[in-house]
C-alpha positions in Angstrom: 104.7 80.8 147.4 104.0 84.2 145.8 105.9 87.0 147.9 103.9 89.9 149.2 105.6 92.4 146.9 104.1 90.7 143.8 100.8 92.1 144.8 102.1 95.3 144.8 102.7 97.6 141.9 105.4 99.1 140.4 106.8 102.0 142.6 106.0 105.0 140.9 108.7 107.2 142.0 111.4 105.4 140.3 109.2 106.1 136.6 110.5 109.8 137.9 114.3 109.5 137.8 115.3 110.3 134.3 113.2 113.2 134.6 114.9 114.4 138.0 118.8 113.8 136.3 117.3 116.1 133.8 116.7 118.7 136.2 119.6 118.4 137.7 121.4 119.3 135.2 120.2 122.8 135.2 123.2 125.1 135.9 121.4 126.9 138.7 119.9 123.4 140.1 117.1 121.0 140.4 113.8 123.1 141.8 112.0 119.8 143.4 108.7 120.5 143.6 107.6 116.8 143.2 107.5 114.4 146.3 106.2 117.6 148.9 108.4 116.7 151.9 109.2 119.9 154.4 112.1 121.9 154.0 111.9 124.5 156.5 112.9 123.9 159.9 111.6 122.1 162.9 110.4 124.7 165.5 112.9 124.9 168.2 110.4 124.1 171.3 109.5 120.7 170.0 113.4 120.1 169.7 114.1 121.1 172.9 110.9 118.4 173.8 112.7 115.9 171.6 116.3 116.3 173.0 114.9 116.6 176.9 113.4 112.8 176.4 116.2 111.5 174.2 117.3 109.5 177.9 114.5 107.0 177.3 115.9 103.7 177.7 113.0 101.8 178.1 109.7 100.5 175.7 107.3 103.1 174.9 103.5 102.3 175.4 101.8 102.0 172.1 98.7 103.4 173.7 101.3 106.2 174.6 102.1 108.8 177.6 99.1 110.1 179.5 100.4 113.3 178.5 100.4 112.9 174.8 97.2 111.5 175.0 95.9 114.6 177.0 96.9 116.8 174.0 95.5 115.0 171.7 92.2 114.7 172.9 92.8 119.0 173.8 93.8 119.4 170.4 91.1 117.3 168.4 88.5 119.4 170.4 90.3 123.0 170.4 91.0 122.3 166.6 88.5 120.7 165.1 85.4 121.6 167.1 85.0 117.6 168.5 83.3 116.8 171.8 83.4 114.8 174.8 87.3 113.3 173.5 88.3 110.9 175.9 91.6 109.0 175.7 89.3 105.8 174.4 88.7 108.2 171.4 92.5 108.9 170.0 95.6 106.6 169.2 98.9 107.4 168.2 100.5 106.1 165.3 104.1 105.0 163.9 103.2 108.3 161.1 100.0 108.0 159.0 101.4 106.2 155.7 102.4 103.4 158.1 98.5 103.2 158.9 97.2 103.8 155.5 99.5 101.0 153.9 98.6 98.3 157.3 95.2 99.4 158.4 93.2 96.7 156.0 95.1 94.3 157.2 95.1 94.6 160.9 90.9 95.3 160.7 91.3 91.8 159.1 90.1 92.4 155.7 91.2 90.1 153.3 90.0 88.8 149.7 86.0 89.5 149.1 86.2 92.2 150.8 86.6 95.9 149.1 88.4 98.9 150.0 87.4 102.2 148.3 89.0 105.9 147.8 88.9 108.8 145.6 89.5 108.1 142.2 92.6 111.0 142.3 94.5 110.0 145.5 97.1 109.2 147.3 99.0 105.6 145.8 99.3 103.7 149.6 95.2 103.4 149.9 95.6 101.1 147.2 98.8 99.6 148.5 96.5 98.8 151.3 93.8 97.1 150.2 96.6 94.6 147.7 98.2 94.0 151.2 95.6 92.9 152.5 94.7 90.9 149.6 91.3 93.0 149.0 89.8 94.4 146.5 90.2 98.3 145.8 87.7 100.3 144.0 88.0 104.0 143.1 84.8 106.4 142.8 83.6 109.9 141.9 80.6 109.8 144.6 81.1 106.7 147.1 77.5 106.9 147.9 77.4 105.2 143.8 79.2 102.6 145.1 77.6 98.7 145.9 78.0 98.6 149.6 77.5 95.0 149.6 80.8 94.4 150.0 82.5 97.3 151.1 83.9 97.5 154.3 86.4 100.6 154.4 85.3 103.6 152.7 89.3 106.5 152.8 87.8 110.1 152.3 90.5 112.4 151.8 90.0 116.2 152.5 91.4 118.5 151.9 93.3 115.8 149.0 96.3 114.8 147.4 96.6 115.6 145.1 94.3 118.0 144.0 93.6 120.2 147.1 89.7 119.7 146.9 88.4 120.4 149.9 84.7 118.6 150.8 81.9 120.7 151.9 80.6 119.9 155.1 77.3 118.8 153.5 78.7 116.3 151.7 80.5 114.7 154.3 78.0 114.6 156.1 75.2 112.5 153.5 78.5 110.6 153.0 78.8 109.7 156.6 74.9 108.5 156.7 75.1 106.7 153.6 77.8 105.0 155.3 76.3 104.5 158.2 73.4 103.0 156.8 75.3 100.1 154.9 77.8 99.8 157.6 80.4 101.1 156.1 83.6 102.1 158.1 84.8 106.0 157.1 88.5 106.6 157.6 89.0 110.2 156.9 92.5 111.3 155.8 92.5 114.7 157.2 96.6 115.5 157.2 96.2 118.6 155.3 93.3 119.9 157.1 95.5 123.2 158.7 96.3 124.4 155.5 93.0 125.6 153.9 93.4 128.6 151.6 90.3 129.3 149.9 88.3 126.7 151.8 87.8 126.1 155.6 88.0 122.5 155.8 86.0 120.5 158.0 86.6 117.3 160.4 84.3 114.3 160.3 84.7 114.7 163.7 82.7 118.0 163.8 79.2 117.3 165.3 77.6 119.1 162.6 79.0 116.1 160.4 78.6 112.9 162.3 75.2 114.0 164.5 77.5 114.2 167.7 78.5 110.7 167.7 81.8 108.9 166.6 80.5 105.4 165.6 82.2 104.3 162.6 84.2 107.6 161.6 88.0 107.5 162.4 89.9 110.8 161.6 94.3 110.3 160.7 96.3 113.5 161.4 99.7 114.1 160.7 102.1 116.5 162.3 104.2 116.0 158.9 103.2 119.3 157.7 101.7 121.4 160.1 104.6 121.5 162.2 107.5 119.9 159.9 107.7 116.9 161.7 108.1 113.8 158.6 111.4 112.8 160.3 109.5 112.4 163.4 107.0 109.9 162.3 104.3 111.3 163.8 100.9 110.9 163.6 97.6 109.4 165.4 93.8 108.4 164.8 90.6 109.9 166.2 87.6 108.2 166.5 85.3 105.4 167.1 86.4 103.5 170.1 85.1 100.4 168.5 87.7 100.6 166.2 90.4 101.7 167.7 90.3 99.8 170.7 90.9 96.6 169.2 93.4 98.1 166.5 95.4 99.1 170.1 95.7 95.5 170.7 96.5 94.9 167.4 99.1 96.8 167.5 100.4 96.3 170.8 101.4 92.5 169.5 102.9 93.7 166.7 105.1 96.3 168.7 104.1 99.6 166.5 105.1 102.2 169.4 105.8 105.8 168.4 109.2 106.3 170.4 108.8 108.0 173.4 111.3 111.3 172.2 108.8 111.8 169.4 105.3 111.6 172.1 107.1 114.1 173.7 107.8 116.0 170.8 103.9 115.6 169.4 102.5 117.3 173.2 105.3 120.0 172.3 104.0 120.5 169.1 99.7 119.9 169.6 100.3 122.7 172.7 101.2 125.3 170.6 99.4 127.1 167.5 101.7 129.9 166.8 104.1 128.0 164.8 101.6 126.8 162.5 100.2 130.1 162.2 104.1 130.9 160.9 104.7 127.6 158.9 100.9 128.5 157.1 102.4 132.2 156.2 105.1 130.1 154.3 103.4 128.5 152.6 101.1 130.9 151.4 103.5 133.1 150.2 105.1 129.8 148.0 101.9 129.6 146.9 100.8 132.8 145.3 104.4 133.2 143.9 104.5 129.6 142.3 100.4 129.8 141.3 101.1 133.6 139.6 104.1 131.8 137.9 102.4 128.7 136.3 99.1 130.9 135.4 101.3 133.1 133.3 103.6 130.0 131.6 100.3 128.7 130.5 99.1 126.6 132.9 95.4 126.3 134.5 95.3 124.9 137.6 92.1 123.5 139.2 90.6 122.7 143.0 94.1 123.5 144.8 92.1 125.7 147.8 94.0 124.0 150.3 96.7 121.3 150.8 100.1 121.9 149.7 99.9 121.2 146.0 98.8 122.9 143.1 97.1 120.6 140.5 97.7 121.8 137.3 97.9 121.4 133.6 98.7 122.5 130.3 96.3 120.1 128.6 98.4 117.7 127.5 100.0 114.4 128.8 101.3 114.6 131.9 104.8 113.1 131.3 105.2 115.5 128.4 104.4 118.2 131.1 107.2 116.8 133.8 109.7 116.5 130.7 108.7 120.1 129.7 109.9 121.5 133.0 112.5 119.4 134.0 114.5 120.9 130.6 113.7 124.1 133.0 115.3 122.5 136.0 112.2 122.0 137.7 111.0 118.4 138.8 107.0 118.0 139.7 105.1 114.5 140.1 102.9 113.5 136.9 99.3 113.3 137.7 98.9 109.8 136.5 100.6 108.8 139.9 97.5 109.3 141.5 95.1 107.4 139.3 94.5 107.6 135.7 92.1 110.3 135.7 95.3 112.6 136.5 97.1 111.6 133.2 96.9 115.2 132.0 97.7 117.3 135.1 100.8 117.3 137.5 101.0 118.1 141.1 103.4 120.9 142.2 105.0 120.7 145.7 105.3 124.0 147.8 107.6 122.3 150.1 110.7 124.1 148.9 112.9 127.2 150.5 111.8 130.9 149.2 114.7 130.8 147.6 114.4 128.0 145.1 110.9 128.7 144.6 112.2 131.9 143.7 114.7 130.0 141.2 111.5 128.5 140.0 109.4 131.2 139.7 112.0 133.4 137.8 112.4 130.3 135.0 108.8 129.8 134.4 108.4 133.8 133.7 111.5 134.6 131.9 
């Protein structure tokens, strides 16, 4: 019997090793600017919510605390302009690469059936669907695609890893088109606080789905937004046709968000003013690091919002990572996220001011 990591591929991180020793080896140190997890720290309310719930000795509802599922439903309407959120509407999850990787599988997909996402994106929607034993299909327009046998269409905006950010009227013909062919959207919207030269928009807004949630699910993170990757914490939004059952689902199979990290997530969903901080940090990474690759050479393309910079120098995009790891500076190669990246990389602002300064100041001198 053929194990389930045979229908996986190789993992591309570990291509990325030799290229990281290099960098390394610099003799002020590595600049990491490739796998984009956060570096600054988490905001010291939503530690003092983690640390007040650490005495939780028993199970944590998967459905999770009436309170968490208060803010979420305050936060999905305060934030992203939905209406009439009721608790049916959200559900927490175990953080949202958990429920990319597994959501095929527990909406009972299997072979025949086809999974589609952006031809740039993130590796784990494909890891899905070959989980699930599906089929996977990458497009430029998904409204180009047969719909015959499609039954789980990932949008991704603002992406990774290009930072393209979808107008709202083409989210909206791409809702309708789905729709129409009955076509489930999930919408990958973990970037969607961290627009720079675009104001992203939620599926959820009314002006995208017509005021109604059938078939659109949103996934947020609180990875970013309020540095929270070590928390695991994330949740859907959404047609309660879909996620009631994936509750059940995943009920039986025990996926609870521990109940430290619910408390955490009302902590953090209550509060804007540490995202309006965490945003200024990042912008300022931004325009140093953006001003730094324009004047090495680089040209760097969509990148409005997210927290990469898609760029390139025109040429393969290994030779691009080996070129600045001799400059101890590690990014990912585009061709991680499909082949149509094999000439760009992706450049991480999750680092402190003071090795992006470190970076800056190598790529300029």
């Amino acid at each position: 019997m053929s194990a389930v990591s045979d229908r996986l591929p190789a993992f591309p991180w570990d291509k990325l090793e030799p290229y990281k020793k290099t960098a390394a080896a610099h003799p002020d140190g590595i600049v990491d600017l490739s796998v984009g997890t956060p570096v600054d720290p988490v905001p010291e309310h939503i530690q003092k919510a983690l640390i007040a719930a650490a005495d939780s000795p028993g199970y944590p509802t998967v459905w999770g605390t009436p309170e968490l599922r208060d803010a979420l439903t305050r936060w999905v309407e305060h934030r992203l302009g939905a209406r009439e959120v009721t608790h049916r509407h959200v559900l927490p999850v175990v953080g949202s690469k958990e429920l990319v990787a597994w959501l095929p599988t527990q909406l009972g997909l299997g072979p025949g059936d086809q999974v589609a996402f952006p031809r740039l994106a993130y590796p784990t929607y494909e890891v899905g669907a070959r989980l699930a034993r599906a089929e996977h299909v990458a497009y430029d327009d998904p409204t180009e695609l047969d719909p015959s046998r499609l039954k789980l269409l990932w949008l991704n905006s603002p992406s990774n890893p290009t930072g393209r950010v979808l107008p709202k009227e083409e989210l909206t013909r791409i809702v309708a088109w789905a729709r129409e062919h009955g076509v489930l959207v999930l919408s990958d919207e973990c970037y969607i606080e961290l627009g720079w030269e675009a104001d992203p928009v939620s599926v959820l807004h009314p002006d995208v789905n017509g005021g109604s949630y059938d078939g659109v699910v949103a996934v947020h993170s609180l990875s970013k937004r309020s540095n929270l990757a070590g928390y695991r914490a994330a949740f859907l939004a959404g047609d309660p046709a879909v996620l009631g059952p994936l509750l059940e689902i995943r009920k039986h199979g025990g996926m609870m968000t521990p109940a430290p990290t619910q408390a955490a997530v009302v902590a953090a969903l209550g509060d804007d003013e540490h995202v309006r901080v965490q945003r200024e940090r990042y912008a300022s990474r931004r325009t140093a690091l953006r001003d730094a690759l324009l004047a090495h050479g680089f040209r760097i393309e969509h990148s409005e919002a997210s927290l990469y910079l898609w760029a390139t120098r025109d040429e393969s995009c290994w030779d691009t990572v080996a070129h600045l790891a001799d400059r101890g500076i590690l990014v990912a190669p585009g061709d991680f996220y499909g082949p149509a990246g094999d000439r760009f990389v992706r450049v991480a602002l999750t680092a402190t001011d003071e090795r992006v300064r470190a970076a800056v100041a190598r790529l300029t001198a």
